[in-house]
Each structure stands twice: as structure tokens, then as C-alpha cells.
Backbone as CSV, one residue per row, in Angstrom:
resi,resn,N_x,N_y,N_z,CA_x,CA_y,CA_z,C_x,C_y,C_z
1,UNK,81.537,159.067,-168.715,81.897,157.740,-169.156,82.471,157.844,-170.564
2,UNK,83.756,157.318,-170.942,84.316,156.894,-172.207,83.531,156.333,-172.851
3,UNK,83.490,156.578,-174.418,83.084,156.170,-175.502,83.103,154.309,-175.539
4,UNK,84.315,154.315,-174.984,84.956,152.855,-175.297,84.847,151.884,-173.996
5,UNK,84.528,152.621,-173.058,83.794,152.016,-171.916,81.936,151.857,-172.362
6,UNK,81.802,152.433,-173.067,80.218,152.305,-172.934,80.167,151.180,-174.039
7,UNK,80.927,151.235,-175.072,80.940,150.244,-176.254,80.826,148.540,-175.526
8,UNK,82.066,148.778,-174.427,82.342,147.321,-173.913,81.075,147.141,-173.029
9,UNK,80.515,147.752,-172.271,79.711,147.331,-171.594,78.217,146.658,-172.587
10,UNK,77.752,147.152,-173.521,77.300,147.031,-174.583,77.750,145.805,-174.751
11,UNK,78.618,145.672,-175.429,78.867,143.939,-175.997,79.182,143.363,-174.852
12,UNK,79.463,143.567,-173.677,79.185,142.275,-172.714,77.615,142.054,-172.498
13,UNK,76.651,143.129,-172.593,75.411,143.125,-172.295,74.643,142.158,-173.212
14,UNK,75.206,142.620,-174.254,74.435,141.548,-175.718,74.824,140.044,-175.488
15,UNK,76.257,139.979,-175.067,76.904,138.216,-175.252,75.861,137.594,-173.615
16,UNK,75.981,138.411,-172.861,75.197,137.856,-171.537,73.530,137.300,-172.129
17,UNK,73.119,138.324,-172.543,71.541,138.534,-173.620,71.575,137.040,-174.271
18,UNK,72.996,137.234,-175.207,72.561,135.844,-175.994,73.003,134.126,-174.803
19,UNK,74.195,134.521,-174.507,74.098,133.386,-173.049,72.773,132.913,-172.563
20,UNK,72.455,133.538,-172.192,70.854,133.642,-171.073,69.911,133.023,-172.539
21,UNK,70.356,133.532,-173.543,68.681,132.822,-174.457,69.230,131.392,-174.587
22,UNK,70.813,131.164,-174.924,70.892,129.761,-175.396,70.644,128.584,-174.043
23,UNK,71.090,129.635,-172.726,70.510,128.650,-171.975,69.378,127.942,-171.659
24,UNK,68.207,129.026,-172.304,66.548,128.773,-172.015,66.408,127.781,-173.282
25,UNK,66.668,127.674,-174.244,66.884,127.278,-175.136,67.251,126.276,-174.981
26,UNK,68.363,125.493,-174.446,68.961,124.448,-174.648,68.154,123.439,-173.389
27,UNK,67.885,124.233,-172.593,66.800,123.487,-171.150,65.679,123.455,-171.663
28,UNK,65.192,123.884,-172.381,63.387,123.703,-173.086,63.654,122.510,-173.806
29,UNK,65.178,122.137,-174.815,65.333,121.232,-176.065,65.126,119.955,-174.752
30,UNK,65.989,120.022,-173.819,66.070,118.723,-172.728,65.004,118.321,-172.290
31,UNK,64.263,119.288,-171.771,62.528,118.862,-170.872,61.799,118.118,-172.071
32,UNK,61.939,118.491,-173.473,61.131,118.169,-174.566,61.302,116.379,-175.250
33,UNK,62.992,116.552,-174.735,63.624,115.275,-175.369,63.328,114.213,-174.139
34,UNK,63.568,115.084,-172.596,63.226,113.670,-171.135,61.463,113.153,-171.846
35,UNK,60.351,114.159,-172.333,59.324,114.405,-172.337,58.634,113.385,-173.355
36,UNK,59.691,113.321,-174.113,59.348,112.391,-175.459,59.894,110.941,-175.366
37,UNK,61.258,111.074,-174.576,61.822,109.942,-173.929,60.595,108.989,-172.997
38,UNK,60.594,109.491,-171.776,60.031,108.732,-171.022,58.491,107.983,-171.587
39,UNK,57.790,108.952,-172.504,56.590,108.822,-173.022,56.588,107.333,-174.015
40,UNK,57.432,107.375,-174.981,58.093,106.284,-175.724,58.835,104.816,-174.621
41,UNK,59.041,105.295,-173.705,59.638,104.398,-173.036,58.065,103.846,-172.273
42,UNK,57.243,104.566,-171.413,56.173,103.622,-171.419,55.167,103.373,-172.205
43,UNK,55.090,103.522,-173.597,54.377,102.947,-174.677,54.745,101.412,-174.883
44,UNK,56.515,101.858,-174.981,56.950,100.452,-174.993,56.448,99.280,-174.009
45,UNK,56.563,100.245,-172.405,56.403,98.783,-171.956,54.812,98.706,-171.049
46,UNK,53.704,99.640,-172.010,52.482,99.240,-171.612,52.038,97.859,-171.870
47,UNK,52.265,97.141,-172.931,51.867,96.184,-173.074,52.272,95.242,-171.639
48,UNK,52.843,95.187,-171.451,53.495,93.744,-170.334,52.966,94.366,-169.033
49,UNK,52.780,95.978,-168.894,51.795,96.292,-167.605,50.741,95.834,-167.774
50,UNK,50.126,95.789,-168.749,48.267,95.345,-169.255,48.670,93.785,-169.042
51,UNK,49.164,92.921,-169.002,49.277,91.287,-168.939,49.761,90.823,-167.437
52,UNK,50.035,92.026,-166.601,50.780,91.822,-165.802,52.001,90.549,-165.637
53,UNK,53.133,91.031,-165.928,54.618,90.561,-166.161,54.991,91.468,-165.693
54,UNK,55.032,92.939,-165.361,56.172,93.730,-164.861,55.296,94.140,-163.188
């Protein structure tokens, strides 16, 4: 194997490496934000479940 074949395979290996982390990464930020979302959203509307209106 070439020098310059092993180099490239190398930096595709690393950019895939970092791909793959920003994806875990960016799907953990979402589950965290639906997680905090929905939570805030029925805080809001516990009250009117406790009186029954909704």
C-alpha cells in the first residue's frame, strides 16, 4: 500500500470518527431539548388538568 493511500484512508477515517460523534451529539442536544420541552409544556398546563377544563 502507498504512503498516500494510507494517509487518505486515515483522514477519511478521522472525518467519518468526527461525523459519527457530531451526530450522537446533535441527537442527545434534541432528546434533551423534546425532554425539557414537553416537561415545561405540561407544567404549564397542569393547572387547568387539576380544575378540570382540559
Amino acid at each position: 500500500m502507498s504512503k498516500k493511500n494510507h494517509s487518505s484512508n486515515n483522514a477519511f477515517s478521522i472525518i467519518a470518527l468526527v461525523l459519527g460523534l457530531i451526530s450522537v451529539v446533535v441527537a442527545a442536544l434534541y432528546m434533551i431539548y423534546r425532554f425539557l420541552s414537553d416537561r415545561a409544556y405540561q407544567e404549564k398546563w397542569k393547572d387547568y388538568d387539576d380544575c378540570g377544563l382540559a
